[in-house]
C-alpha positions, 0 to 999 in steps of 0.5 A: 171180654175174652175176645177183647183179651186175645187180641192184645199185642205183645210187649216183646219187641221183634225177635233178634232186637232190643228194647233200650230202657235207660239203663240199656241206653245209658250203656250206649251212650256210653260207648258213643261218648267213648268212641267220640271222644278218642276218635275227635281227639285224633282228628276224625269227624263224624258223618251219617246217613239213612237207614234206607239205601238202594237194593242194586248198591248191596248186589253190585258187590258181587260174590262176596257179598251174596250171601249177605243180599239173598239171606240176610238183608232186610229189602222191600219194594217201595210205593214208587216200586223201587227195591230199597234194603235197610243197611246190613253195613256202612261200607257201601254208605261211605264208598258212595259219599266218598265217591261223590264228593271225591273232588271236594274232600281233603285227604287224608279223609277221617271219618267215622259213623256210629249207626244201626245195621241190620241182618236176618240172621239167628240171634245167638250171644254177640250177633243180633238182627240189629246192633250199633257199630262204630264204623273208622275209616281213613282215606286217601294215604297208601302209608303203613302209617295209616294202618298204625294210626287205625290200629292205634285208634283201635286199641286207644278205644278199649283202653279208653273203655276201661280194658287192660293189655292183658285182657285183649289181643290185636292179631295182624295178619297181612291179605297180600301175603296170603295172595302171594301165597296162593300164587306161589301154590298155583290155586284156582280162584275157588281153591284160593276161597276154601283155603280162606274159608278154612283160615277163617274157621281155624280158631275153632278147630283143634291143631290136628283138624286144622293141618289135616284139613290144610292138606286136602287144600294141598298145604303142608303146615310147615310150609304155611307159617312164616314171618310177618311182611316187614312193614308189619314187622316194624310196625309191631315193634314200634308199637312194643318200643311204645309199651303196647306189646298185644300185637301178634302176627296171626297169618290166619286173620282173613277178614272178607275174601274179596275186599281187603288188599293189605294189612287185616287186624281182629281184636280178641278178647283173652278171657276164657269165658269169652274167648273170641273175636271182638271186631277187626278191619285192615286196609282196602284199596278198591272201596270206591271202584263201583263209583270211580274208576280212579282208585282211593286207599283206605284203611278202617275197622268196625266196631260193634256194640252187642261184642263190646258189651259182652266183653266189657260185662266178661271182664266187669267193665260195665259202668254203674247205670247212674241217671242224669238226675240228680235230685228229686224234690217231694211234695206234701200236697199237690198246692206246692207243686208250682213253688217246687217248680220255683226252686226248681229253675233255681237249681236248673240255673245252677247246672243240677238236674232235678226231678219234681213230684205233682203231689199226687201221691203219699211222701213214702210214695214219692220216697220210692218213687225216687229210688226206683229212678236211682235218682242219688238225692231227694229233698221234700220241699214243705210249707215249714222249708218254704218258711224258713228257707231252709232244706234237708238234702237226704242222699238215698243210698245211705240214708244220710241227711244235711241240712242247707240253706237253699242257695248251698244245695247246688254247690253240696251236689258239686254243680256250678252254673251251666 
């Protein structure tokens, strides 16, 4: 028997993921209905893809991608011996759809994707080894207008999540001034990648380690700030004359070294308990260049969920986990089972989710049957309500009850027909 007992698996799930039980899946909802809902009403529309792609698609980003193919991806050998990597990102994804129909897609193109994405990398709070990431991309428009409109989606997301002005900060900054930068300083290509790298770390140093380390890159701090390019100069003032004033240049927002061309962006949250970056994109104009030899602009951000909800439980933005069912009926013997079945469809008919007990079990039973569910309200259907047509619709939280005939319960549960 002890034998038998080792052998058990375990019930964790695989180091770095997630088990979803309603609750957790109910928030991740949640957040594709949000997402969904800002991004249709600005003319984007959703596109998908397997998990599984071609090893060779991760390598042939070069450099910049090697850390992510030789420590992070997950890749394995097929059984027709074929090297093929669960997603670590949806860029590759989108650049090889794109290019492929390149010739039948109108543009501007909108397009976004709400998959999962997976990295070997240490969980910690906000990185995990699988996570859902709202993915935007716009195609085809050189125009600063098309950076606004990301941005805008951006922004328009954690409004629709429930945050405030105060609460988060849209930090832009521009890879085609830090270019010109770098050539005005004469750096090497590697003297170009330790200053980025450096930009990219600076948050989380203090002011004097920061310039101290600006010098050894050969860079006078007073020497490295300046003003935003005028397009985003102007494209944050418009959005201030709209009433959005968290827009900040930030000359150190870098994003990946070798894949943005233009405006870059990064959302923080402003919370001392959280405070870091949230998500960010900017604009890319090389995306399709392993497929095409014709350049396509493009413009986008990801957006993941594991930061989002850290955010969202920071500022107590989560939503109140409430099921879709909105009524649980109770039997007093297993024999009534097929008439509450009966009054089931009823309500069904009428657009109320209900649950219906076997019988199996004891009233009380089923009573915290229910609560345990959060399902909000309960009606024990018995022989004396089969009678009379008349039932008692008890709410479970205050442990109020209303007595309806059974043609009211829909409308007292605020549903109409389907």
């Amino acid at each position: 028997m002890a034998a038998e007992e080792n052998k058990r698996l375990s019930t964790e799930p695989y180091k770095g993921v997630r088990d979803f039980y309603p609750e957790e899946q109910a928030f991740l909802t949640y957040f594709f209905t949000t997402c969904r809902r800002v991004l249709e009403r600005a003319g984007y529309v959703e596109y998908g893809a397997s998990i599984l792609e071609p090893a060779e698609l991760y390598r042939a980003k070069g450099a910049e991608n090697e850390e992510i193919v030789s420590e992070q991806t997950y890749t394995f050998t097929d059984r027709g011996g074929r090297e093929v990597t669960l997603r670590p990102e949806m860029t590759p994804t989108v650049a090889r759809m794109v290019a492929a129909k390149r010739r039948e897609m109108g543009y501007p193109l909108r397009l976004f994707s709400l998959p999962n994405v997976f990295r070997y990398e240490r969980p910690q709070r906000g990185r995990l080894r699988e996570h859902f990431q709202l993915n935007v991309d716009l195609f085809g428009s050189d125009s600063p207008h098309a950076d606004a409109e990301i941005i805008g989606i951006a922004y328009g997301i954690m409004k629709a999540l429930g945050a405030t002005d105060s609460q988060f900060q849209i930090h832009i900054g521009s890879r085609k001034s830090l270019d010109e930068f770098a050539k005005r300083k004469g750096f090497s290509e590697k003297a170009y990648k330790d200053f980025l790298a450096l930009l990219d770390r600076a948050k989380k140093m203090s002011n004097e380690e920061f310039e101290g380390q600006l010098n050894e890159c050969g860079v006078d701090a007073s020497d490295f700030r300046h003003s935003p390019p005028e397009e985003i100069k102007k494209m944050i003032s418009e959005f201030a004359d709209a009433g959005i004033r968290n827009l900040i240049w930030d000359i150190g927002i870098v994003r990946g070294f070798a894949y943005y061309t233009g405006m870059v962006f990064e959302v923080f949250d402003t919370h001392s308990a959280n405070n870091r970056s949230l998500f960010g994109g900017g604009r890319y104009d090389n995306l399709t260049k392993l497929f095409d030899t014709e350049p396509l602009p493009g413009v986008g951000f990801g957006m993941g969920d594991v930061t989002l909800r850290d955010f969202l439980e920071t500022h107590g933005l989560l939503p109140k986990y409430r099921p879709a069912t909105d009524l649980y009926i109770a039997i007093p013997s297993e024999g009534l089972a097929l008439s509450a079945q009966t009054f089931a469809g009823e309500l069904r008919e009428r657009g109320v989710n209900v649950a219906v007990d076997f019988g199996e079990k004891k009233l009380a039973e089923q009573i915290k049957t229910a609560a345990k569910h959060q399902i909000p309200y309960l009606i024990v259907l018995g022989e004396d309500e089969l009678a009379s047509g008349r039932v008692r619709l008890r709410d479970l939280a205050s442990g109020e009850e209303r007595e309806l005939v059974r043609e009211e319960v829909a409308g007292a549960l605020g549903k109409s027909p389907a």
